[in-house]
Every structure is written in C-alpha cells, then in structure tokens.
N, CA, C and O atoms as CSV, one atom per row, in Angstrom:
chain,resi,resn,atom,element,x,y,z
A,1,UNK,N,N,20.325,-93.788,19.632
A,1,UNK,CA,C,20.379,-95.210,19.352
A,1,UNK,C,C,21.172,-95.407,18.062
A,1,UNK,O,O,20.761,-94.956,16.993
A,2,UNK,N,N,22.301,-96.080,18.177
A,2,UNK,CA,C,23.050,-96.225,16.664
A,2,UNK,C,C,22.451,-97.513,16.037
A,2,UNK,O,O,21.873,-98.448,16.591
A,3,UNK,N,N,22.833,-97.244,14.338
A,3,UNK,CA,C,22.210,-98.318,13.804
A,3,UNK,C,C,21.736,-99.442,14.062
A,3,UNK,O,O,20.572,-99.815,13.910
A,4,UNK,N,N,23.449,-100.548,14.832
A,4,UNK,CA,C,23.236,-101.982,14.909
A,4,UNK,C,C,22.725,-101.815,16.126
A,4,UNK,O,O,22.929,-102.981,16.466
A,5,UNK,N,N,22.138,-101.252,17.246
A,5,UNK,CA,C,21.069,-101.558,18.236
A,5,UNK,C,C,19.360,-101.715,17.373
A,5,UNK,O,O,18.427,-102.516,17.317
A,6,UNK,N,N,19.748,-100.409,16.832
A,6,UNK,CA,C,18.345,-100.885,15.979
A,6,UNK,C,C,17.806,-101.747,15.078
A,6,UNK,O,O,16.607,-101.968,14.906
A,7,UNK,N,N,18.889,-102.306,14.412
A,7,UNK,CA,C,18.916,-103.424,13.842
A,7,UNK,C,C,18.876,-104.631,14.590
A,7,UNK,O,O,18.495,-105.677,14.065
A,8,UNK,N,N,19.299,-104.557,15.969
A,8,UNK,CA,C,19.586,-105.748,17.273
A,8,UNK,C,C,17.700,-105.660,17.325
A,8,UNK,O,O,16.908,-106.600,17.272
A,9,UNK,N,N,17.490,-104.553,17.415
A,9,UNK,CA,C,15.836,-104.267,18.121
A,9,UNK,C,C,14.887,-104.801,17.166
A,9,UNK,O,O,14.196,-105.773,17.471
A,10,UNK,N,N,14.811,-104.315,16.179
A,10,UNK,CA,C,14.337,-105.247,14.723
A,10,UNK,C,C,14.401,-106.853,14.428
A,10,UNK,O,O,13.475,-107.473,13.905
A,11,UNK,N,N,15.374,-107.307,14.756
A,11,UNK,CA,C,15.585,-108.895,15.058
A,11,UNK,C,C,14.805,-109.646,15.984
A,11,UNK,O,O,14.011,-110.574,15.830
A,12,UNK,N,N,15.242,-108.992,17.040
A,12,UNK,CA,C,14.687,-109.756,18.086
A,12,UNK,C,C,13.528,-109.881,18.317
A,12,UNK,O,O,13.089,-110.935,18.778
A,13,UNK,N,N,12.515,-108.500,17.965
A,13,UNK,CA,C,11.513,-108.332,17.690
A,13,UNK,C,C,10.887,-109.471,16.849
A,13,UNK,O,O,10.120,-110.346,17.252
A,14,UNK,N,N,11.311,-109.304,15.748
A,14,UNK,CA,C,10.709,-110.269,14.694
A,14,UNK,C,C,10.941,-111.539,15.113
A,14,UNK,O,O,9.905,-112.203,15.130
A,15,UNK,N,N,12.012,-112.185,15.494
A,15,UNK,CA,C,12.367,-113.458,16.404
A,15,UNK,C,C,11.315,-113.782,17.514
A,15,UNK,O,O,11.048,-114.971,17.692
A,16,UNK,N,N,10.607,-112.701,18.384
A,16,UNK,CA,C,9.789,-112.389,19.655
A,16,UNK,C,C,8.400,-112.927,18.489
A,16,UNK,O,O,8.050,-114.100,18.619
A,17,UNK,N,N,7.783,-112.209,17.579
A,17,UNK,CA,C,6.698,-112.269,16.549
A,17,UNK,C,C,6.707,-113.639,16.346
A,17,UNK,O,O,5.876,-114.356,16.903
A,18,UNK,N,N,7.567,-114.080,15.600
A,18,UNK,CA,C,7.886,-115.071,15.020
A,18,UNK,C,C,7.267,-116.536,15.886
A,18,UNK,O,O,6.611,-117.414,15.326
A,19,UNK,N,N,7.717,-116.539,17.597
A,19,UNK,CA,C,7.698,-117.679,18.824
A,19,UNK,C,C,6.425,-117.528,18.742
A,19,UNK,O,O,5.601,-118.422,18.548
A,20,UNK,N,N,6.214,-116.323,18.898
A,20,UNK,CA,C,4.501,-116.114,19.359
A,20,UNK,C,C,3.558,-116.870,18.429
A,20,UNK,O,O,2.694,-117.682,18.760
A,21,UNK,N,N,3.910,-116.418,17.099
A,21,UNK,CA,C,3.518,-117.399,16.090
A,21,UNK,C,C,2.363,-118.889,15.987
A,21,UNK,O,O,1.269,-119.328,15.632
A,22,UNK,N,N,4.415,-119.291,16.973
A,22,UNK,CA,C,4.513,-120.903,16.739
A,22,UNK,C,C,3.373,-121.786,18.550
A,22,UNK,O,O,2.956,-122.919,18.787
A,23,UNK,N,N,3.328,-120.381,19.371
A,23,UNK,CA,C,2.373,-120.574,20.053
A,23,UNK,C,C,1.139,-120.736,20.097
A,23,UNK,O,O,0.648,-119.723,19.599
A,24,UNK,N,N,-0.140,-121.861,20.599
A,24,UNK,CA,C,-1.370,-121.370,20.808
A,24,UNK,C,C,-1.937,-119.854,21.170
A,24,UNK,O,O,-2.630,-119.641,22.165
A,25,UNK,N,N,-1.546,-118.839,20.228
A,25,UNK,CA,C,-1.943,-117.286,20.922
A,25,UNK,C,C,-2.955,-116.600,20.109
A,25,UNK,O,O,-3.515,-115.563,20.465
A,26,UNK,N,N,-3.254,-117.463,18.562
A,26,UNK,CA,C,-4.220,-117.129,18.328
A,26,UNK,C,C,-3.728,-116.278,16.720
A,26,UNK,O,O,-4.203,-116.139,15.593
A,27,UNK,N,N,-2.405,-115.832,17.536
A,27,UNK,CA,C,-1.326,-114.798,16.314
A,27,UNK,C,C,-0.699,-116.034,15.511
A,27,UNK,O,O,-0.182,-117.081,15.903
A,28,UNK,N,N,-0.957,-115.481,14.168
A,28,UNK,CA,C,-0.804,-116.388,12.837
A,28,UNK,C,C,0.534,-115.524,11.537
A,28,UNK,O,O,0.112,-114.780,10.652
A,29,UNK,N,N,1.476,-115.709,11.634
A,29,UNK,CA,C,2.601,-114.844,10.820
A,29,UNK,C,C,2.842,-116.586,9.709
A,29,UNK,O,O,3.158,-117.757,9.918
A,30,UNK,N,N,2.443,-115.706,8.541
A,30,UNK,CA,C,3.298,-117.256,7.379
A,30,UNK,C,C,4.741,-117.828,7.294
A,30,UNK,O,O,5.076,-118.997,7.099
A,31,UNK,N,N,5.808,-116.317,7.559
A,31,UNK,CA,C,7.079,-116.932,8.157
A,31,UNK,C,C,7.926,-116.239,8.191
A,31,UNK,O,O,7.662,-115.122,7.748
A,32,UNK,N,N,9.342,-116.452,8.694
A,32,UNK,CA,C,10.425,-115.365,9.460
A,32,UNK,C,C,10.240,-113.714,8.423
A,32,UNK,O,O,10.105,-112.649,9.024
A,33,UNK,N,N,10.269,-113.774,6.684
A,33,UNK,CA,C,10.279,-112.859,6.340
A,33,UNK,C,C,8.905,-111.843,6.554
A,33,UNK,O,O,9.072,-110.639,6.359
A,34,UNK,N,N,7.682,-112.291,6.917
A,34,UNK,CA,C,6.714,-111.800,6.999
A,34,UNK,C,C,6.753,-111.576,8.579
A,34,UNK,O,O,5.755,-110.988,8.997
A,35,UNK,N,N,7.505,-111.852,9.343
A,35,UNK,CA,C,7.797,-111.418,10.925
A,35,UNK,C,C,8.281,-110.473,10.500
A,35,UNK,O,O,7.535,-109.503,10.365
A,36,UNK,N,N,9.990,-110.308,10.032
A,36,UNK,CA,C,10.993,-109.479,9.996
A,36,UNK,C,C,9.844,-107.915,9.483
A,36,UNK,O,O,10.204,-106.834,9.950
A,37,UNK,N,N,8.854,-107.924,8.777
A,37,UNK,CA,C,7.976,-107.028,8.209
A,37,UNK,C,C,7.526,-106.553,9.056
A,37,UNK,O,O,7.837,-105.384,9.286
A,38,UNK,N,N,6.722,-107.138,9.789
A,38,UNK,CA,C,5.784,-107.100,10.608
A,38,UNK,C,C,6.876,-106.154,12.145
A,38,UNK,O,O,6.644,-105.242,12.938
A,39,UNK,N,N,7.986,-107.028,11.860
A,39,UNK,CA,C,8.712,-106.355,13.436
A,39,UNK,C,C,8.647,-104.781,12.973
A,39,UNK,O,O,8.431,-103.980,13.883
A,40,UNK,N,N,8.812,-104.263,11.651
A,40,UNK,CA,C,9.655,-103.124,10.976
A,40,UNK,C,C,8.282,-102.330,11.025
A,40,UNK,O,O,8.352,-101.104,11.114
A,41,UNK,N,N,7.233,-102.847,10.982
A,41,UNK,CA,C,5.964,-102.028,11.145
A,41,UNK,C,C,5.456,-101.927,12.726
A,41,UNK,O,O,4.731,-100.949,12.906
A,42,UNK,N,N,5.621,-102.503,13.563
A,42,UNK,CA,C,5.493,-102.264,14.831
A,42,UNK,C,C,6.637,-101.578,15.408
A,42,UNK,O,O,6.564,-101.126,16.550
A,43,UNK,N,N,7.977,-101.438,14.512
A,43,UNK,CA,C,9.062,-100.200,15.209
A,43,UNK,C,C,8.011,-98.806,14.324
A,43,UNK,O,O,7.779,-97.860,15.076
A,44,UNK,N,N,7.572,-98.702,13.244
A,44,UNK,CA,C,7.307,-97.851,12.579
A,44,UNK,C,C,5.911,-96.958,13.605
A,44,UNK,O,O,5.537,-95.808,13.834
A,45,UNK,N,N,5.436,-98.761,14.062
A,45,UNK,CA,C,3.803,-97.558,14.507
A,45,UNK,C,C,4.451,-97.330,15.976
A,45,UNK,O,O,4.045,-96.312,16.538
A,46,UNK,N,N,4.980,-97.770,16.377
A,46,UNK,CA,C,6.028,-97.242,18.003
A,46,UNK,C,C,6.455,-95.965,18.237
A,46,UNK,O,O,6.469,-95.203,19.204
A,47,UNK,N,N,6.935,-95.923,16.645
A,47,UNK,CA,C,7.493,-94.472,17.325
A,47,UNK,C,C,6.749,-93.433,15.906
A,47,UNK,O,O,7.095,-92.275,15.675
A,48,UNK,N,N,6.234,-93.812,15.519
A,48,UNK,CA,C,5.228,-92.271,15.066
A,48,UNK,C,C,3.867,-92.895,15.775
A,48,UNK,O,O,3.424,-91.933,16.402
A,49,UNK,N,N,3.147,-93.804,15.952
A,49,UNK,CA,C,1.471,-93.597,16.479
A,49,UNK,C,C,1.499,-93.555,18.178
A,49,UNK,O,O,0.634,-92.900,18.760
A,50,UNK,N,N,2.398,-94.190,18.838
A,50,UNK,CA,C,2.375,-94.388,19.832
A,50,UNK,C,C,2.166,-93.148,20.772
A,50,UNK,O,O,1.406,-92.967,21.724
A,51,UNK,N,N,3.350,-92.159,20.013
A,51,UNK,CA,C,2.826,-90.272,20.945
A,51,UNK,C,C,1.483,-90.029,20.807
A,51,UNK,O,O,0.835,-89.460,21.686
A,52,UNK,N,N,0.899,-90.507,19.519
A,52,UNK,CA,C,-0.420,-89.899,19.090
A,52,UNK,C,C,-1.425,-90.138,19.992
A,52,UNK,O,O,-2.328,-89.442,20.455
A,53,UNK,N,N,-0.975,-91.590,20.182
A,53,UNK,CA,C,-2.336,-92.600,20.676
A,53,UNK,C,C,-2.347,-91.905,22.128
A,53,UNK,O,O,-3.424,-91.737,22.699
A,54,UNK,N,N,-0.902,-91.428,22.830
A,54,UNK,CA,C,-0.782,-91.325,23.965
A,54,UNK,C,C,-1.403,-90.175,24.522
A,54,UNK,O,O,-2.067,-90.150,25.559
A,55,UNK,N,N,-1.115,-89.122,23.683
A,55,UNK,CA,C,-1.873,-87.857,23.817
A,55,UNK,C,C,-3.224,-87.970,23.615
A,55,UNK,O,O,-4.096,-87.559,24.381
A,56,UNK,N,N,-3.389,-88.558,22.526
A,56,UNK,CA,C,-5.557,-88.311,22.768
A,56,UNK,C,C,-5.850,-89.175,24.061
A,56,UNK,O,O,-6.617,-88.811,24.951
A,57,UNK,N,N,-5.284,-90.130,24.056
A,57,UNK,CA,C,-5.717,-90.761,25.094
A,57,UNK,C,C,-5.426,-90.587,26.782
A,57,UNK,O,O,-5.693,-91.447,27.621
A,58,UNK,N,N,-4.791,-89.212,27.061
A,58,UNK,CA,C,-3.890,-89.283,28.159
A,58,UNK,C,C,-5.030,-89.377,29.167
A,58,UNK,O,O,-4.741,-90.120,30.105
A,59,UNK,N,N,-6.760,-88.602,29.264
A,59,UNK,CA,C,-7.168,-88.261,30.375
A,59,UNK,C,C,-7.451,-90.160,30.962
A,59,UNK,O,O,-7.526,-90.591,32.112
A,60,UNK,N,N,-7.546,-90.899,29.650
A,60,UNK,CA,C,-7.994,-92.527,30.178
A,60,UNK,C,C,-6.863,-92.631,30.953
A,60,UNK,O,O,-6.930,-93.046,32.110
A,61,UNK,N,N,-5.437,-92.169,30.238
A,61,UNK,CA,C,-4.082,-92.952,31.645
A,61,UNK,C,C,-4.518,-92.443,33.035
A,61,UNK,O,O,-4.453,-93.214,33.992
A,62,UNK,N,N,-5.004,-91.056,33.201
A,62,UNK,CA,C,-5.334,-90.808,34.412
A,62,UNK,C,C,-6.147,-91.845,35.060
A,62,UNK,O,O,-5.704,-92.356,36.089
A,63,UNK,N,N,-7.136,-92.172,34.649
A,63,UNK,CA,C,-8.416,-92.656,35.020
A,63,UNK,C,C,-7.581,-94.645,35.488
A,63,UNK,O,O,-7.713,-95.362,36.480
A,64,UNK,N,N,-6.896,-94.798,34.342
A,64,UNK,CA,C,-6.570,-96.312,34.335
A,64,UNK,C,C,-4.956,-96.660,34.621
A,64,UNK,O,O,-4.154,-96.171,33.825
A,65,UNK,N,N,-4.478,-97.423,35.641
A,65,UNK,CA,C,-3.321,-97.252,35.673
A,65,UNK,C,C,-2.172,-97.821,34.794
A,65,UNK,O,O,-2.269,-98.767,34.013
A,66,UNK,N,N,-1.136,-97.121,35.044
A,66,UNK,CA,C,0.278,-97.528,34.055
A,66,UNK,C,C,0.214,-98.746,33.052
A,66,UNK,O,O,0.240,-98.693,31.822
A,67,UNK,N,N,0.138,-99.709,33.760
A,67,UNK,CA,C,0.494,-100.873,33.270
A,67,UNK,C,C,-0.941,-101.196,31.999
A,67,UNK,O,O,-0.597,-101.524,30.864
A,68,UNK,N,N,-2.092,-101.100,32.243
A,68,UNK,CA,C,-3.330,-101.235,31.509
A,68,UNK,C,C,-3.467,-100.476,30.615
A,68,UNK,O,O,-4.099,-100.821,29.617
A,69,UNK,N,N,-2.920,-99.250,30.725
A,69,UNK,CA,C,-2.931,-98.419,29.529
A,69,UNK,C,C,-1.798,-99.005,28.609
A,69,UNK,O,O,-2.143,-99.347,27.478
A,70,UNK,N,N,-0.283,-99.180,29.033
A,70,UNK,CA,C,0.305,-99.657,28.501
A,70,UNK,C,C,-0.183,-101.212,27.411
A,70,UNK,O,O,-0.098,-101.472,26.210
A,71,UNK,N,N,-0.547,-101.729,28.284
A,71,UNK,CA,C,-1.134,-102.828,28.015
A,71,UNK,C,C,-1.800,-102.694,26.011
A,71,UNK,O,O,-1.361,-103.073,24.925
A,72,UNK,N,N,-3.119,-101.886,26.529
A,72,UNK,CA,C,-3.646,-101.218,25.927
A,72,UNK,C,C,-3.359,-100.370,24.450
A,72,UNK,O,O,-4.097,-100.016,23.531
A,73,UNK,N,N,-2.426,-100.287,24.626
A,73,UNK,CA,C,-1.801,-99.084,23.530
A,73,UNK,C,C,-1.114,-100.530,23.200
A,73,UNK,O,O,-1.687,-100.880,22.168
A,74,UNK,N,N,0.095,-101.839,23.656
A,74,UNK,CA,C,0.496,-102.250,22.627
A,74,UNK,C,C,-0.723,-103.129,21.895
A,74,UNK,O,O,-0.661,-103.280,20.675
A,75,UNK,N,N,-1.762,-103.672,22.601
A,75,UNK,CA,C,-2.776,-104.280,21.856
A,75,UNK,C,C,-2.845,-103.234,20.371
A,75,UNK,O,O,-2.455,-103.435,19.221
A,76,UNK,N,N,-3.546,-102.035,21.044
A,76,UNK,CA,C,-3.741,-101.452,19.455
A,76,UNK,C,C,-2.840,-101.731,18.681
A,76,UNK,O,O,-3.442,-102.330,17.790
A,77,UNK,N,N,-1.419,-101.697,18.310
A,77,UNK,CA,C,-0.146,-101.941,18.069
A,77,UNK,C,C,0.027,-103.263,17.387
A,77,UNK,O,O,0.636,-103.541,16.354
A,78,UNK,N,N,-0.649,-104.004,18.209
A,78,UNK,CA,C,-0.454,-105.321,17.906
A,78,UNK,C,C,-1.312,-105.175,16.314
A,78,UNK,O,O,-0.862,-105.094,15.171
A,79,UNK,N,N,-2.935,-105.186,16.925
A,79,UNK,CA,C,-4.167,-104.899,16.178
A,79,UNK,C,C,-3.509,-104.339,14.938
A,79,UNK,O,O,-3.226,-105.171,14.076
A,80,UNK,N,N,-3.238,-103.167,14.717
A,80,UNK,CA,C,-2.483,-102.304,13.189
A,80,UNK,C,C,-1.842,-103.451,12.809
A,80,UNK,O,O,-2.294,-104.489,12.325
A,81,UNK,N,N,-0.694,-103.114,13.103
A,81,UNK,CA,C,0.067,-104.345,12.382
A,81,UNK,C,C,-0.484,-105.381,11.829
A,81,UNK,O,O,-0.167,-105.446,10.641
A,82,UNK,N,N,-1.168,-106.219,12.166
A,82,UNK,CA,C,-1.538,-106.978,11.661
A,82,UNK,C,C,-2.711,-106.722,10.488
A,82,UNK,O,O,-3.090,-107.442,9.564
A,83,UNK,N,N,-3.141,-105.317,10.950
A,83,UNK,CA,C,-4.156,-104.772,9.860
A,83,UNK,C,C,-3.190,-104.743,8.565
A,83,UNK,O,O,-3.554,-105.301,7.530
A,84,UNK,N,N,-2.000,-104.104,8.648
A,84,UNK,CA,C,-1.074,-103.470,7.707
A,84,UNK,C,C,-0.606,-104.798,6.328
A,84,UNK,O,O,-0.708,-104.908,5.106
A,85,UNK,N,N,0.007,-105.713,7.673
A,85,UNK,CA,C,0.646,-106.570,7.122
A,85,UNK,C,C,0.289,-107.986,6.655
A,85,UNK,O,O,-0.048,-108.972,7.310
A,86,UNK,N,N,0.471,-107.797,5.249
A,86,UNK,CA,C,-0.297,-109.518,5.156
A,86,UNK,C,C,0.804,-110.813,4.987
A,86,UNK,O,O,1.912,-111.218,4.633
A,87,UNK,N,N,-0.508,-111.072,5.558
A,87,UNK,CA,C,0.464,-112.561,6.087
A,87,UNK,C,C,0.610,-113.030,7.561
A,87,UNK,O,O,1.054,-114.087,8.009
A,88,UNK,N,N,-0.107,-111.467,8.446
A,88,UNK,CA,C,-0.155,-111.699,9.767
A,88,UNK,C,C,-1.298,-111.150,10.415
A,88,UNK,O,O,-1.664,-109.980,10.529
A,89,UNK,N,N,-1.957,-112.580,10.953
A,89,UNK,CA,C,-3.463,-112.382,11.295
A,89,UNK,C,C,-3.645,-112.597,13.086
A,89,UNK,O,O,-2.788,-113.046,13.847
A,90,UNK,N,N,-4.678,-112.243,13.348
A,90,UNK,CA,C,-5.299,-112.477,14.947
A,90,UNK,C,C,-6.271,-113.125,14.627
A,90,UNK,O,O,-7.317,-112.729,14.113
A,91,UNK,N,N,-5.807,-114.663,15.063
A,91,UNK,CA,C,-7.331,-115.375,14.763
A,91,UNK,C,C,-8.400,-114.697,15.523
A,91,UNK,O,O,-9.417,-114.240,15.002
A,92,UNK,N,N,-8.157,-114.662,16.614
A,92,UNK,CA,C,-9.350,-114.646,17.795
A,92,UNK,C,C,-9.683,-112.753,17.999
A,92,UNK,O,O,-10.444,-112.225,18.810
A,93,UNK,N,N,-8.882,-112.145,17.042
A,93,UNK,CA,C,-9.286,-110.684,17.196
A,93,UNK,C,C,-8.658,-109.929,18.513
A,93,UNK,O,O,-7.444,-109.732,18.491
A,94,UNK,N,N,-9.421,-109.486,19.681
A,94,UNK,CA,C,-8.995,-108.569,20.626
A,94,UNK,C,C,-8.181,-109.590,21.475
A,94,UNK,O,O,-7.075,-109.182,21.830
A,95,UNK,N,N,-8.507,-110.751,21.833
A,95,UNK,CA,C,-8.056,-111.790,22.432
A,95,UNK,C,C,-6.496,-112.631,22.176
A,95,UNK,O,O,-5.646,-113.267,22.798
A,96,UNK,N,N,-6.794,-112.159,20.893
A,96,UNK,CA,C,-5.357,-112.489,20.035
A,96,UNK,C,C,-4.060,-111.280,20.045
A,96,UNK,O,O,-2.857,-111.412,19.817
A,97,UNK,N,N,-4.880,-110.067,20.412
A,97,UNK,CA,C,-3.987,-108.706,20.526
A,97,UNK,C,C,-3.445,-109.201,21.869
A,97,UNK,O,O,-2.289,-109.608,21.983
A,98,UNK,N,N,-4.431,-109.146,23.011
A,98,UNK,CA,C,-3.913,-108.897,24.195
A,98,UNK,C,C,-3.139,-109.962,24.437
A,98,UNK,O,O,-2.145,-109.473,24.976
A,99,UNK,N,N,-2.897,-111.844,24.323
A,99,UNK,CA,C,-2.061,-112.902,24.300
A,99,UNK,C,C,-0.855,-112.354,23.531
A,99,UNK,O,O,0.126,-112.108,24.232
A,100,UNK,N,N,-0.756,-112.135,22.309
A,100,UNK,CA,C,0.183,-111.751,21.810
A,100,UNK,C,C,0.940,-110.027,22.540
A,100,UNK,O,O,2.119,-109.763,22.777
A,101,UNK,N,N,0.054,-109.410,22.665
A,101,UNK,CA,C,1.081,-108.037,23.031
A,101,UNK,C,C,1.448,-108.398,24.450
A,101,UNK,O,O,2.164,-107.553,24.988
A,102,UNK,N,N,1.123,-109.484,25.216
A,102,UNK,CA,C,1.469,-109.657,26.830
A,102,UNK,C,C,2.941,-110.905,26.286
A,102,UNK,O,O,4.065,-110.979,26.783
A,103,UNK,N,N,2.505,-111.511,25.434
A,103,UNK,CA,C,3.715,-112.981,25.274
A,103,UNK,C,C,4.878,-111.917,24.735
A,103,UNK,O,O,6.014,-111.875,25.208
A,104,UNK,N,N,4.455,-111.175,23.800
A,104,UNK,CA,C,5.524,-110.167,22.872
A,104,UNK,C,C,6.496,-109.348,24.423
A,104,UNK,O,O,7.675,-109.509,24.738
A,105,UNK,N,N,5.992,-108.947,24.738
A,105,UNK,CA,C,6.719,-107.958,26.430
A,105,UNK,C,C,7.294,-109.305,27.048
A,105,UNK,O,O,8.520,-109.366,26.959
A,106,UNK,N,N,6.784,-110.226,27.556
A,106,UNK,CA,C,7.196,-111.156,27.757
A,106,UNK,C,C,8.889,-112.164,27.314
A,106,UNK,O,O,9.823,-112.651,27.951
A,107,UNK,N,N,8.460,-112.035,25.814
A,107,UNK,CA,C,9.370,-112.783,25.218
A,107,UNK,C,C,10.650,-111.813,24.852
A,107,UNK,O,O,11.855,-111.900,25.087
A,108,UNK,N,N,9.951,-110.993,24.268
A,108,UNK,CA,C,11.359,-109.747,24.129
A,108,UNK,C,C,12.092,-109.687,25.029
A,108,UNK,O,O,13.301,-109.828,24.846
A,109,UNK,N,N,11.456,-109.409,26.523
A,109,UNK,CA,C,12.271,-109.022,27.960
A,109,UNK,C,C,12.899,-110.595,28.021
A,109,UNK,O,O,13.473,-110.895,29.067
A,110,UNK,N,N,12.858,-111.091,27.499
A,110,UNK,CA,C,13.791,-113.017,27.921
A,110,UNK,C,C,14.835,-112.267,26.972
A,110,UNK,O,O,15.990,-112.023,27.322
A,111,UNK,N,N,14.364,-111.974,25.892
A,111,UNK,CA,C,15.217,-111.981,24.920
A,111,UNK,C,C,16.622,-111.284,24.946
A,111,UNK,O,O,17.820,-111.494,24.754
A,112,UNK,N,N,15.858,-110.472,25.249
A,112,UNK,CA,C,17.057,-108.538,25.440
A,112,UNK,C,C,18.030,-108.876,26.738
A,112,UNK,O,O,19.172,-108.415,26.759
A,113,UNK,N,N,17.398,-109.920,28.108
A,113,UNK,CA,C,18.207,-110.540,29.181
A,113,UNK,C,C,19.248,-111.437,28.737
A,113,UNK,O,O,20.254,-111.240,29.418
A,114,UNK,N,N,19.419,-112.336,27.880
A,114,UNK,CA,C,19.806,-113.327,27.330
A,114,UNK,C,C,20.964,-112.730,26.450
A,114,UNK,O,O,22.097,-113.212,26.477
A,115,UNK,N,N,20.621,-111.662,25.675
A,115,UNK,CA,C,21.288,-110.545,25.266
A,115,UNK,C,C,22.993,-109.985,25.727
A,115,UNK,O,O,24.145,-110.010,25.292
A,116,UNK,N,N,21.974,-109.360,27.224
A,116,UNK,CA,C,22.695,-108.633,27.733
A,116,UNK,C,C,23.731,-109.723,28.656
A,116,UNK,O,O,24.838,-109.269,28.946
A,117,UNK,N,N,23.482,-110.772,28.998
A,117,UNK,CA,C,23.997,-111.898,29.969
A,117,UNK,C,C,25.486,-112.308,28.817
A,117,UNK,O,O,26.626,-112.577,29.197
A,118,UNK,N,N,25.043,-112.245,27.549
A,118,UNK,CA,C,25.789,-112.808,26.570
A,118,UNK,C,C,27.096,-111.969,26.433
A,118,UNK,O,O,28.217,-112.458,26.291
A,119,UNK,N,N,26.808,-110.675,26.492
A,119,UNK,CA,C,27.524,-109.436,25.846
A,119,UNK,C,C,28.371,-108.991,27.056
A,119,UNK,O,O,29.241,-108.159,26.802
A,120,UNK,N,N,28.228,-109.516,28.642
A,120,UNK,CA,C,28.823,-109.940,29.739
A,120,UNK,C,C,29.806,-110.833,29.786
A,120,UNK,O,O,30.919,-110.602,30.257
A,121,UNK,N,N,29.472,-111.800,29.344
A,121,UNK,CA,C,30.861,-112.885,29.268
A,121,UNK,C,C,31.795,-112.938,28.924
A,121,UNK,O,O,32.462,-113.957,29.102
C-alpha cells in the first residue's frame, strides 16, 4: 500500500467517523480533528490488535459465522477507540459500537465506491 492510499484510507475514514457523528447512532466525536485521531487509532488498532483479537478468538469464528464475528471484532474496535480517544464517546455503550461499526462499513463502502467511480471518469 503506498503512502497516498493510506493517507486516502485515513481520510475517508475519519470523514466515515465524522457522518456517523452527525447521526442519531449514539457515537459522539467533538470535531473533524478529533475524527482525523480517532480514524489514525482505528488504522492503528486494525492492524496491530485485530491479528490478536483474531487468533484468541478463532475457535468462536468456528462456532459463529463470518460476518458476526466480523461484526464483532469491529465493535471491539469501535469500543477501544473510543476508550483511547478523547473527545469520542458511545453514548449508549455496546449499542453505540454495533450502530456505529455497521454505519462505519456502511459508509466507508459508499465512500471508497464514489471514489473509485470518480478516478474512472
């Protein structure tokens, strides 16, 4: 992955944080610079906690399928982050993980389409 993708991934992210925000989801960020943080700590726990989480947790993927575990792992994701970073809260707690980590997959995948439709023309 060269820099400016990751920097593309970091944006949009925080842009994705940011909507969610401004939605009834429960997820509370004070504003774009405390997103842009927040995006840089959910690339951070992505790619160092995410193997971790995946491995202790692999016999549950057996047990539970793809998508729920997935599910699952970005809630935690969600959850940290917001532990980490202040300025960005879950009002409603587990309820606020799972709205936000389903709108976040959600909004990103508009995002990254919109993207790619652009970079076409």
């Amino acid at each position: 992955m060269s820099l400016l993708q990751l920097l593309i991934l970091w944006f949009v992210t925080a842009v994705s944080l940011f909507i969610i925000s401004k939605l009834p989801t429960g997820v509370e960020i004070d504003d774009f610079k405390i997103a842009l943080i927040s995006s840089a700590v959910f690339g951070f726990l992505n790619a160092l906690v995410r193997p971790v989480l995946v491995a202790v947790a692999l016999p549950i993927k057996i047990v539970l399928s793809n998508f729920l575990f997935t599910l699952l792992l970005n809630m935690a994701i969600f959850g940290l982050a917001a532990w980490f970073v202040s300025g960005f809260r879950l009002r409603w707690g587990f309820w606020s993980a799972l709205i936000g980590a389903v709108a976040l997959g959600f909004i990103n995948s508009f995002l990254y389409e919109l993207l790619n439709q652009v970079r076409y023309m």
